[in-house]
C-alpha positions as CSV (number, residue, x, y, z in Angstrom):
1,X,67.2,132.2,115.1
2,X,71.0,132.4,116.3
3,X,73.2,131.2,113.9
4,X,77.7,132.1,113.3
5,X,78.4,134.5,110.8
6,X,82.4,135.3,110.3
7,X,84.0,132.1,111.2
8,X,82.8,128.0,111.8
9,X,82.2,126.7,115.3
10,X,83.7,123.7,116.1
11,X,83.8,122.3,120.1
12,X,85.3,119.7,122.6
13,X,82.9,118.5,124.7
14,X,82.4,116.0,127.4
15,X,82.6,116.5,131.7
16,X,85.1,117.1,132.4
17,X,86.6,119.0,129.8
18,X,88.9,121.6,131.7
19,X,91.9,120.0,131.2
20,X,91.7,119.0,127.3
21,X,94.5,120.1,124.9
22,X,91.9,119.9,121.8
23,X,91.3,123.8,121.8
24,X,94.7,124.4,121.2
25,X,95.7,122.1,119.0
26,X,92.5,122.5,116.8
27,X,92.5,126.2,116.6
28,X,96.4,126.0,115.5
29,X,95.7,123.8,112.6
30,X,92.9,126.1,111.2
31,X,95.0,129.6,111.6
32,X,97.8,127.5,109.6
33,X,95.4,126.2,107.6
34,X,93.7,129.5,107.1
35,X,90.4,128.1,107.4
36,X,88.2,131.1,108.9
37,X,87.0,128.7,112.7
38,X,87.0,128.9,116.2
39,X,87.5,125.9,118.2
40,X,86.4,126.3,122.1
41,X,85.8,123.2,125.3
42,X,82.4,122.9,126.3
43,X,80.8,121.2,129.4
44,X,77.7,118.7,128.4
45,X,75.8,117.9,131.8
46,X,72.7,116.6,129.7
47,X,74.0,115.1,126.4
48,X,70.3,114.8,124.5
49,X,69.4,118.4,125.2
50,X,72.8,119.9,124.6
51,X,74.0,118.3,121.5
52,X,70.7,119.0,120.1
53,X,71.4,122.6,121.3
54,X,74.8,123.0,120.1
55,X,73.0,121.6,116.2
56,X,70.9,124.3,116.6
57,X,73.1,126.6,117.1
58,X,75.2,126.1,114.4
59,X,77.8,124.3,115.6
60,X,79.9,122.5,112.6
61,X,81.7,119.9,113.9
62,X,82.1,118.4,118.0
63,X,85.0,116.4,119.4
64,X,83.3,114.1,121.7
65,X,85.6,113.3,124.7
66,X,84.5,111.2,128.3
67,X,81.9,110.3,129.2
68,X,79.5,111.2,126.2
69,X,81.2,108.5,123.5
70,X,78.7,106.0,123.7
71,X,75.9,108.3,124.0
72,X,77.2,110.4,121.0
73,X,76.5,106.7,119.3
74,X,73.1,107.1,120.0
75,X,72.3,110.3,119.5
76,X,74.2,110.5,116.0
77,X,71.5,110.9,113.1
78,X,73.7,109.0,110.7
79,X,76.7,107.0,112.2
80,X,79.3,105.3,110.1
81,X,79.5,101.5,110.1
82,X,83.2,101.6,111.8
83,X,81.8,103.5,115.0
84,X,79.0,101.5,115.2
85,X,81.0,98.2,115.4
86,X,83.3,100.5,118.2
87,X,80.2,101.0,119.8
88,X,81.3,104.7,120.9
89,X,81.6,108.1,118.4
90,X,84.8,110.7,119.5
91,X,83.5,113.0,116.2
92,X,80.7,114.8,115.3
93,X,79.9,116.4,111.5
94,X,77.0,118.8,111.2
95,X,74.0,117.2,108.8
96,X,71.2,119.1,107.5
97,X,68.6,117.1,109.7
98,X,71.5,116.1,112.6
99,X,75.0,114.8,113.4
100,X,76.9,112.6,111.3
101,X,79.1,110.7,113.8
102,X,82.3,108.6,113.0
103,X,85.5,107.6,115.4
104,X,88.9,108.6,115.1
105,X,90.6,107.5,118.2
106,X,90.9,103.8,117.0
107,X,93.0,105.3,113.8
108,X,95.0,107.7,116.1
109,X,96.1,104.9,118.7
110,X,96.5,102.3,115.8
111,X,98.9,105.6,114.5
112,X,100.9,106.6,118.0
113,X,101.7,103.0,118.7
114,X,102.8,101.6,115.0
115,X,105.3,105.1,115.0
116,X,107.4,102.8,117.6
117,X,106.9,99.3,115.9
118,X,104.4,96.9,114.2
119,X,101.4,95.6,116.4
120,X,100.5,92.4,113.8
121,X,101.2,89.3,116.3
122,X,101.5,91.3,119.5
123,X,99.9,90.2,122.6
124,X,97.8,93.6,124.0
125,X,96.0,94.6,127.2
126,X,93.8,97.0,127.2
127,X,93.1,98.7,130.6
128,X,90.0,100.2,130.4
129,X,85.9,99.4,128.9
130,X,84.5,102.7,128.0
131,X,84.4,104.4,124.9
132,X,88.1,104.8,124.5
133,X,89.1,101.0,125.3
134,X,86.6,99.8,122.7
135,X,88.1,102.2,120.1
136,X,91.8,100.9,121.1
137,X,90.6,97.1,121.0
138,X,89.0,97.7,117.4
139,X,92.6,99.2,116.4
140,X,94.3,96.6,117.7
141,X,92.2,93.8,116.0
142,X,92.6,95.3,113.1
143,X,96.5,95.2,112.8
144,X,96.3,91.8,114.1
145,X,96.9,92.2,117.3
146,X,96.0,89.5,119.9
147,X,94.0,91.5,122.3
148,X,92.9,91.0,126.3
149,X,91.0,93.1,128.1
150,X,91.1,94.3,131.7
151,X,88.8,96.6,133.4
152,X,87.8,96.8,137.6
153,X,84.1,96.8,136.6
154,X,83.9,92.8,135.9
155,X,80.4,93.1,133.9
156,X,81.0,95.7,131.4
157,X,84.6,94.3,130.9
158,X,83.0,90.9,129.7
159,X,80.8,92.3,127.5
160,X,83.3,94.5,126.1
161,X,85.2,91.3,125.3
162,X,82.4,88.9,124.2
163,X,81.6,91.9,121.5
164,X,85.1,91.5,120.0
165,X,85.4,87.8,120.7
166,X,88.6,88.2,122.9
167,X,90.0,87.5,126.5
168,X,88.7,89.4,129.7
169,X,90.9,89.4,133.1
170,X,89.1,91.7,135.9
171,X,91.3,93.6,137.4
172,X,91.3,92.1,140.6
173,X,92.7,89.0,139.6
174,X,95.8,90.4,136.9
175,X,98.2,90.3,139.7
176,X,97.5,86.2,139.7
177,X,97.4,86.0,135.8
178,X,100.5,87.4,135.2
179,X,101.9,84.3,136.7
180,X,101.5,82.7,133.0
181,X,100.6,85.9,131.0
182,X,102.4,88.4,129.5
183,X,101.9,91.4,127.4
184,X,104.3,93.3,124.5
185,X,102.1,96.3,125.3
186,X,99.4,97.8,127.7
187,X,97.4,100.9,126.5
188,X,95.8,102.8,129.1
189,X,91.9,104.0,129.0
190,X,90.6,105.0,132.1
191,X,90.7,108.6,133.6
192,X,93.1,107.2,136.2
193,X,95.6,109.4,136.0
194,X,94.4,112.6,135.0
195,X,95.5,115.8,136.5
196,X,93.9,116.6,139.8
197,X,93.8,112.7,140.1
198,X,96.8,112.0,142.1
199,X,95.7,108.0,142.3
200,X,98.4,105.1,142.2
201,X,99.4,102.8,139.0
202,X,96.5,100.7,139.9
203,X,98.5,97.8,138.1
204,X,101.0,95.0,139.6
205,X,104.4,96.8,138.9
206,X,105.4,93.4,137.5
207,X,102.9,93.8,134.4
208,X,105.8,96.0,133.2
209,X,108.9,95.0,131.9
210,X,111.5,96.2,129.3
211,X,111.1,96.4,125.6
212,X,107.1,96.6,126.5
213,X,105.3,99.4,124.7
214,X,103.0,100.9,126.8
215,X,100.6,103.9,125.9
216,X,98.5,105.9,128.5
217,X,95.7,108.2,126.8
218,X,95.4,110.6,129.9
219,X,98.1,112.9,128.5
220,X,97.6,116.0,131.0
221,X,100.2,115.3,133.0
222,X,102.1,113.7,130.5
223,X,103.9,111.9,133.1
224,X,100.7,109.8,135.1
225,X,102.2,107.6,138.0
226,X,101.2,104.6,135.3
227,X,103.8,106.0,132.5
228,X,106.1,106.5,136.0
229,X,105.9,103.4,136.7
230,X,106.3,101.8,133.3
231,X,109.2,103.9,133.0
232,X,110.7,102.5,136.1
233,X,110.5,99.1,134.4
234,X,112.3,99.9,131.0
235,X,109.1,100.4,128.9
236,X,109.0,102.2,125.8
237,X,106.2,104.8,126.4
238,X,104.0,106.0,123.5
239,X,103.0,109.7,124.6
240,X,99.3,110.4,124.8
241,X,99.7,113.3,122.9
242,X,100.7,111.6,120.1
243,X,97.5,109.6,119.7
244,X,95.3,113.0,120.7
245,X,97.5,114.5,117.8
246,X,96.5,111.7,114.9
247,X,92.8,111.4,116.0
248,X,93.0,114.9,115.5
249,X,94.2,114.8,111.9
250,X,91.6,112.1,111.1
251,X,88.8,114.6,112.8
252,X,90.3,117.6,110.0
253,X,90.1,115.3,107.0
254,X,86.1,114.8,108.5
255,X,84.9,117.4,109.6
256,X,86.6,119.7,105.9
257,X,86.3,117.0,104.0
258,X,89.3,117.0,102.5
259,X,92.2,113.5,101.5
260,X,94.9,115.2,103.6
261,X,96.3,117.8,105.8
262,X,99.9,119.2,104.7
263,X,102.9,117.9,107.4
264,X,103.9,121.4,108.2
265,X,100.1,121.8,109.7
266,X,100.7,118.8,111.8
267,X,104.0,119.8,112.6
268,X,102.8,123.0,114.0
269,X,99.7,121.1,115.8
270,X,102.6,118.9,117.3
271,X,104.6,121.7,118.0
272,X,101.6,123.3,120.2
273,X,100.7,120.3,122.4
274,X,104.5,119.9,123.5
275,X,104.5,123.1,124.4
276,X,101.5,123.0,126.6
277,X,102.9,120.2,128.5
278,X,106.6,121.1,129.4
């Protein structure tokens, strides 16, 4: 039996995973934190054998990332009742018998996005149906948001917006529904956009207009031609980074069980992912 001795294990995983800011940020919050961890990115080509592996092992605690949300849901030995109404789970906990999965991402969008104003009575899209979109919508809801969803693959975006009982626009036809629609803000969930991905907006340009808040959760690059484009437009742009830094936070408070963790830790975590990007 192979287990860690010295210091905790602690992973992002998902495919790909090349480009994710998690190691650093993690591994700086534990040195300032002095917890004795190492923090590393890990490629899962065959969720149900590897996070079964990764258990055995001795991992304590996984960052799930695309495309293994929604599978990380059904694989969890215990899930919490917030990620099972999400239907997706970003964080894993070590159990005694198996993972104890929860989500974080809907707490650090809710987080990036109420930094710049209040979202109770806004009118949202959400681009996107996978495991990041239906963390975002959850969020949203819960601030009392009004919410529409918007995603190219018509079927899952339906069903994404039957299970929270709001509006669904493929995206094919938003160019035409913006003709009586309008949005105060537009969060971004697909991988369009992330680096090595040189693809367009994908959006009507006229979606955007000024004073919208608009928050893209590819962060890497910071600038994807969608926050380009928004920017063009007058938009007030909620980094990605700043939601990767809260769900972060939340994923600490789990995985150490602990109420908090101190500002200048998060300052410092902060302080890292800027870095990385400029």
């Amino acid at each position: 039996m192979i287990k860690p001795v010295q210091k905790e294990l602690y992973a992002v995983v998902g495919n790909p995973v090349n480009h994710s800011l998690s190691p650093l940020m993690m591994q700086t919050a534990f040195e300032r934190m002095n917890h004795q961890a190492v923090y590393t990115a890990l490629q899962l080509d065959e969720p149900r054998e590897d996070f079964s592996l990764l258990h055995r092992v001795g991992f304590k605690g996984l960052s799930v990332t695309l495309p293994h949300k929604e599978q990380a849901l059904q694989l969890a030995e215990e899930v919490d009742e917030t990620a099972r109404i999400i239907g997706a789970v970003n964080t894993l906990k070590r159990g005694d018998a198996g993972w104890i999965g929860c989500n974080t991402d809907w707490k650090g969008s809710n987080a990036a996005l109420i930094s710049v104003s209040p979202l109770k009575g806004k009118r949202g899209l959400v681009l996107g149906a996978g495991g990041a979109a239906r963390a975002v919508v959850y969020g949203l809801q819960q601030e009392g948001a009004e919410v529409t969803i918007c995603n190219r693959g018509e079927e899952r975006g339906a069903s994404l917006a039957r299970t929270f009982q709001c509006a669904f626009i493929p995206l094919k036809d938003l160019g035409e529904s913006l003709e009586s629609l309008t949005f105060d803000l537009v969060v971004q969930c697909t991988p369009v956009g992330l680096a090595g991905d040189s693809g367009e907006a994908f959006v009507p340009p006229r979606l955007f207009h000024e004073g919208m808040m608009v928050l893209d959760t590819v962060y890497r690059p910071l600038r994807t031609p969608f926050v380009k484009e928004a920017m063009k437009k007058g938009c007030t742009v909620v980094s990605g980074l700043e939601m990767l830094l809260q769900q972060g936070v939340e994923q600490l408070k789990f995985w150490l069980e602990i109420p908090t963790v101190h500002e200048e830790v998060i300052g410092a975590m902060r302080e890292a992912l800027q870095k990385a990007v400029t």
